[in-house]
N, C-alpha and C positions, 0 to 999 in steps of 0.2 A: 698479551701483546696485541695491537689493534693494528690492522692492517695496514693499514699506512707506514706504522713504525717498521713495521717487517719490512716490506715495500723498502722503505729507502734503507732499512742495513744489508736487503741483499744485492744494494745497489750502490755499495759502498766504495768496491772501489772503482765502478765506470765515475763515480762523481771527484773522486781523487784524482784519475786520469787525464777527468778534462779541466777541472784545475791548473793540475799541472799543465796544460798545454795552452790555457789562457791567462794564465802568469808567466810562460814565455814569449809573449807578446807584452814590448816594451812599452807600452800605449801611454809615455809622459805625450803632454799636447807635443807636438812641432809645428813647424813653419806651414799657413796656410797656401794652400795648393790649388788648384783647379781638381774640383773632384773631392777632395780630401780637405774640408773647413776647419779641422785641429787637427791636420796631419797626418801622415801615413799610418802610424802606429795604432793610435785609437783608432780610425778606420778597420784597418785592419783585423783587431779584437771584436770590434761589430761585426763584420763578416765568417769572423771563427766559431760569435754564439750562433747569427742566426742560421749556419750551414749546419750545426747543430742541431738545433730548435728543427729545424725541417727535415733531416734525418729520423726525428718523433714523430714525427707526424702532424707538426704546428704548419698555421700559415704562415708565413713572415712577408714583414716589409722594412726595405730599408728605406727611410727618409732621407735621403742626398746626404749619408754619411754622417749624418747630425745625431739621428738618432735612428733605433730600430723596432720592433716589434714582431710578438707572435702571439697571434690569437690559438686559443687551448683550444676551442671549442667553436662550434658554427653559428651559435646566438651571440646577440648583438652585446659588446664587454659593458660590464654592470662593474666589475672589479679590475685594476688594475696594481700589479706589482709594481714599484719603480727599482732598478735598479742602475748602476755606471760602471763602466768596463773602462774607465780612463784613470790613471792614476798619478799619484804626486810624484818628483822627481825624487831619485836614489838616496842622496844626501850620501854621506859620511858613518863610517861604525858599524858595519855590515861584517857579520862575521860567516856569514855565504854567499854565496851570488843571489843576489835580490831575484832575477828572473828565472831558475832555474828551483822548485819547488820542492825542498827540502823536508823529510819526516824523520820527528825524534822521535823514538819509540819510548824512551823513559818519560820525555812530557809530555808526548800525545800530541805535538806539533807539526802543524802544519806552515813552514817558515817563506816568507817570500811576498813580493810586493803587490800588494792586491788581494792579498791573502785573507783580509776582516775587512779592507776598503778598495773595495767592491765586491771584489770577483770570487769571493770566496761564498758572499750572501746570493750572486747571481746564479753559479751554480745549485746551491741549495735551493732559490725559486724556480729554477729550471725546474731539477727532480722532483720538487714538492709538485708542479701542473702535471708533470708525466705522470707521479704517483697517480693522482686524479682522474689523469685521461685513461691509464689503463688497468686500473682496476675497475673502473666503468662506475663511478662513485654518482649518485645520481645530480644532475642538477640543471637548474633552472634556468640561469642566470648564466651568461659570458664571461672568461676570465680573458684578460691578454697580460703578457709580460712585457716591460717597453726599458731597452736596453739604450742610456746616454752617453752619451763620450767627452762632456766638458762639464760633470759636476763640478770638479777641481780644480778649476779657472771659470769662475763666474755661470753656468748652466744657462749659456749663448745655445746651447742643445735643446733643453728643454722648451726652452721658449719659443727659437724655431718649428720644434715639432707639435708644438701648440697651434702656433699661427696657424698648420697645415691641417691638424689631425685635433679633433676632441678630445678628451679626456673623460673617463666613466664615472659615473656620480661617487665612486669609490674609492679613494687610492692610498697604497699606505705603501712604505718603504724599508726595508732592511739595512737603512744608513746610517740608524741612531744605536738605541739602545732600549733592552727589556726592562720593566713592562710595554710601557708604551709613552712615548713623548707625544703629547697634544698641543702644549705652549712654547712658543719660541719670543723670546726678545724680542723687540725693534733692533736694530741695528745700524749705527750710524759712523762713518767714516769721513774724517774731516783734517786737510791740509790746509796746513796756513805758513806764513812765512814774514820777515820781515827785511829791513838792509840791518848788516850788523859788522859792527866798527869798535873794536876793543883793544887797545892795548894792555891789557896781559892777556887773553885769550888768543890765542892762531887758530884753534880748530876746537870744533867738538865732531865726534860722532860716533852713531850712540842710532840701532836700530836698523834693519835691514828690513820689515814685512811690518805693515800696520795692526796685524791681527795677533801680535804676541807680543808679550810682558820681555822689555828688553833685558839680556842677560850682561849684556857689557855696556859703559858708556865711557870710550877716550876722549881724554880732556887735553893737548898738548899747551903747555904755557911757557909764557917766554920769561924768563929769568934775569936778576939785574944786570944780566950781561948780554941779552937780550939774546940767547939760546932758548930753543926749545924743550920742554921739561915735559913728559910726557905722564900723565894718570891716568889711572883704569883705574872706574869703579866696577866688580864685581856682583850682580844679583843672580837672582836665578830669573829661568824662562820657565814660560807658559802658556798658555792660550790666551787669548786677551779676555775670553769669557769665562774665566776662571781665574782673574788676577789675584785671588787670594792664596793659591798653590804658587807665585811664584814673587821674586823678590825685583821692585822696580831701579835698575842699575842707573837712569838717567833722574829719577827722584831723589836715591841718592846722592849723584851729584850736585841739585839745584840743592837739597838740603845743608850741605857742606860751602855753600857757595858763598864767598863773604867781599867778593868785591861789590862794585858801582855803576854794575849796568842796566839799567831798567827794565830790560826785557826779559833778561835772568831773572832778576828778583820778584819780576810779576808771575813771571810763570812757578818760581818756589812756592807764591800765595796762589795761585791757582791749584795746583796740585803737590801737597805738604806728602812728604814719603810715607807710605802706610795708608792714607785714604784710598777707599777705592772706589766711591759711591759719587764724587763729582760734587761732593757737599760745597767745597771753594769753588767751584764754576756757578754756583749757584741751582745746582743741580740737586743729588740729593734724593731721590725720589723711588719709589718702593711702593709694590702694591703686594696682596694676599697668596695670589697665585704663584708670580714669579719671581717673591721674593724684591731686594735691593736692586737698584740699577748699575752697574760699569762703567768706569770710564779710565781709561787708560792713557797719559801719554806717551807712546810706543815710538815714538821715532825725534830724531835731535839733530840733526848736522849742518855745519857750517859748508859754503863755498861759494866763491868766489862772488866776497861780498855777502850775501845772505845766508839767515837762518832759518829751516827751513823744518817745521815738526810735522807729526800725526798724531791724531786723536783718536781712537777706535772706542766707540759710546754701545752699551747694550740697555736698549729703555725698557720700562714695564709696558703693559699688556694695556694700562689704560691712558697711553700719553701717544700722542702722534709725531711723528717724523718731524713736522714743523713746529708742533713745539718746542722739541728740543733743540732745533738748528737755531730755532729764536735766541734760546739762552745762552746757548755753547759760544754764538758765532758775535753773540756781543759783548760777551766776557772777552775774549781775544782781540777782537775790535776796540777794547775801551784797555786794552793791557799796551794796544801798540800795533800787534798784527796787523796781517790784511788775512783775511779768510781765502786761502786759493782755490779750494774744491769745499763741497757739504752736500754728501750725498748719501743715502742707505737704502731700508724697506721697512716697512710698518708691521709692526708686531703681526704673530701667526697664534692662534685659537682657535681650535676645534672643540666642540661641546664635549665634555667628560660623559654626559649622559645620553648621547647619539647613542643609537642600537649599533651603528659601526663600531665605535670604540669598545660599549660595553661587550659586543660577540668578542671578538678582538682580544679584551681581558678574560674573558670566559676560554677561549683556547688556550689561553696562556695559564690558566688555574689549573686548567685538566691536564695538560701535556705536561707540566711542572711540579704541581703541589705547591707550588710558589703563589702568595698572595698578588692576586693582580691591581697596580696603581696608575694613575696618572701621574709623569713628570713633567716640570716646566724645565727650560733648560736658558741659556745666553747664545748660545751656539744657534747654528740656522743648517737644518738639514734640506733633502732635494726635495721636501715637503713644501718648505716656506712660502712659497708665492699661489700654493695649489688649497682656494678653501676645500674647507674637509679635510685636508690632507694629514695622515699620519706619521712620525717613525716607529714602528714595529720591530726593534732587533737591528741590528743582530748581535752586538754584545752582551751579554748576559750581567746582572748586578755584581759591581764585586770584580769584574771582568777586567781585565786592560792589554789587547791583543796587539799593543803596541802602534796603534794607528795613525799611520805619518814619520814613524820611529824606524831605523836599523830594527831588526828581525822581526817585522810585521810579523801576524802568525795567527792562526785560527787551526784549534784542536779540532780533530777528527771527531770526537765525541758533540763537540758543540757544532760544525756543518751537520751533521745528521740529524741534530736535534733543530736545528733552524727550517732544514728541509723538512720536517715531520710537524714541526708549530704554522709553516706557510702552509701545508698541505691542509690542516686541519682548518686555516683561515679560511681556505679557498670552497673546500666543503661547507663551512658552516654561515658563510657567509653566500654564499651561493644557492645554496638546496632550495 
């Protein structure tokens, strides 16, 4: 057993402990405040890591509540951790109380919100710098840990503490998944709307978040008695960067649709149930790395007077933001729409064969036995806007800790193994 592993199982449960008492801090965003820019909560959760972190012996700085840091060591940071200590709201189908940090001893869970996103992985970067610092592991190179509070509503954190504070030529994050993510999508998001005037239709609606495959779309219609008659189509939900795990409920409907209103039947021909690729938007497009592109439309509702969709795009690695706005926004334009918003961010690439990435997979070989790979993904981790920027973990292949789900959860077995794979990052990337 190599020191480090030792190190953090005999420091197994202070890392449970403080878990547990940084997933009782309810840190969904709230109302911005004087002092508190996403609200008391997430503030708050900043203040618990880094009175923390400085209890070890870290330096810490709090950046005006936006974001935090601790430098591990006295040399200037060459490496930096990212992790977020803010989390999504509770939802629904909890069969514990989300804030209060529950362990099953038969699955080796660790249940509760924040538990795989974030704060489960921020813990384990804590212990992994501690390991480091006190076992006196030699090195060269600076680390600092830099703690966010609005990955989960647009990372207005990140960017603020950019403005202020540099970033180390290094940076990788425990927000994705193992081996390691180096490609991210483009991603593009787009509302448009039109006036809508139908006699059999009263309503549709159909999508509440532009980032996911809708599960429901009601259709209320008026009847020759000129009652309303209400339909639900049925699909399943998904991520919208994953539209192939789940079943399109407003496609559906356009599919079954057999009146006489043009705006319906354009959008049936733009998006046929089943495509996912944006082929009828004139879209379509795919490259080596990142595989097919996405396109989803995820949102449908009528009122008062207008119709009003979303489009949530995930593009390859070799097409830019404007080109795709080109094609999306004149298929809708030439269907009838008006384009209300078109907005996103340009693919993320980090070289597979940087000495960052491949140390990186080389800890992941030795700590594992697991073949180390690069993934391309749809999704956009707290990397995306950061070149060079990694995700590193923290979910393991095969893994699904529930994330954004009723009983989030991260096994005791796998926090120690995270804090023992960042430990060994920081080592070897350091020395």
């Amino acid at each position: 057993m190599s020191e480090i592993k030792k190190y953090i199982n005999e420091h197994k449960d202070e890392m449970i402990d403080f878990l547990t008492e940084l997933v009782a801090v309810p840190s969904v965003q709230g109302k911005t405040e004087e002092g508190f820019p996403f609200g008391e909560m997430p503030a708050r959760a900043l203040e618990t890591m880094l009175k923390k972190c400085e209890e070890y012996g870290f330096h810490v700085e709090n950046v005006e509540n936006y974001a935090g840091s601790a430098d591990v060591n006295d040399m200037p940071a060459q490496l930096a951790v990212l992790t977020h200590l803010d989390v999504v709201p509770v939802g629904s189908g909890w069969t514990t109380d989300p804030f209060v940090l529950r362990y099953e001893p038969d699955t080796d869970k660790l249940i509760g919100r924040g538990a795989i996103d974030d704060k489960g992985p921020a813990v384990a970067a804590l212990f992994a710098a501690r390991a480091v610092k006190e076992l006196g592991l030699p090195l060269k190179k600076g680390i600092r840990l830099i703690f966010g509070t609005n990955e989960e509503n647009g990372s207005a954190d990140l960017a603020y503490y950019r403005k202020k504070r540099d970033l180390p030529p290094m940076v990788f994050t425990p927000d994705g998944e193992y081996p390691l993510i180096n490609a991210e999508k483009g991603m593009l998001r787009v509302y448009f709307s039109s006036d809508f005037d139908d006699d059999e239709i009263a309503e549709i609606q159909a999508g509440t978040v532009i980032n996911a495959v809708p599960q429901f779309c009601t259709v209320n219609m008026y009847n020759d008695d000129g009652e309303k008659e209400e339909a639900v189509y049925e699909g399943v939900s998904a991520h919208a960067s994953t539209p192939e795990k789940g079943d399109n409920a407003i496609t559906q409907f356009l599919q079954s649709y057999c009146g006489e209103n043009l705006l319906l039947m354009s959008l049936a021909e733009l998006f046929p149930h089943g495509e996912l690729n944006g082929k009828s938007c004139g879209l379509g497009l795919r490259d080596d790395i990142s595989g097919d592109m996405t396109c989803v439309l995820s949102m449908l509702n009528t009122e008062n007077g207008r119709i009003r969709g979303g489009i949530d795009i995930r593009f390859p690695l070799d097409r830019t933001k404007a080109e795709i706005s080109e094609i999306i926004c004149r298929a809708l334009e030439e269907a009838g729409f008006t384009v209300d918003s078109c907005d996103g961010v340009e693919p993320h690439c980090t070289d597979e064969n940087s000495e960052f990435v491949q140390a990186l997979l080389r800890v992941y070989e030795r700590v594992t036995g697991d073949k180390g790979h690069c993934i391309a993904i749809g999704g956009g981790t707290y990397v995306h806007e950061i070149e060079g920027g990694v995700a590193f973990g923290a979910e393991f292949p095969n893994e699904d800790g529930r994330m954004h789900c009723p009983d989030e959860f991260i096994t005791v077995e796998n926090l120690l193994k995270n804090a023992e794979i960042m430990a060994e990052a920081m080592a070897e990337l350091c020395k």
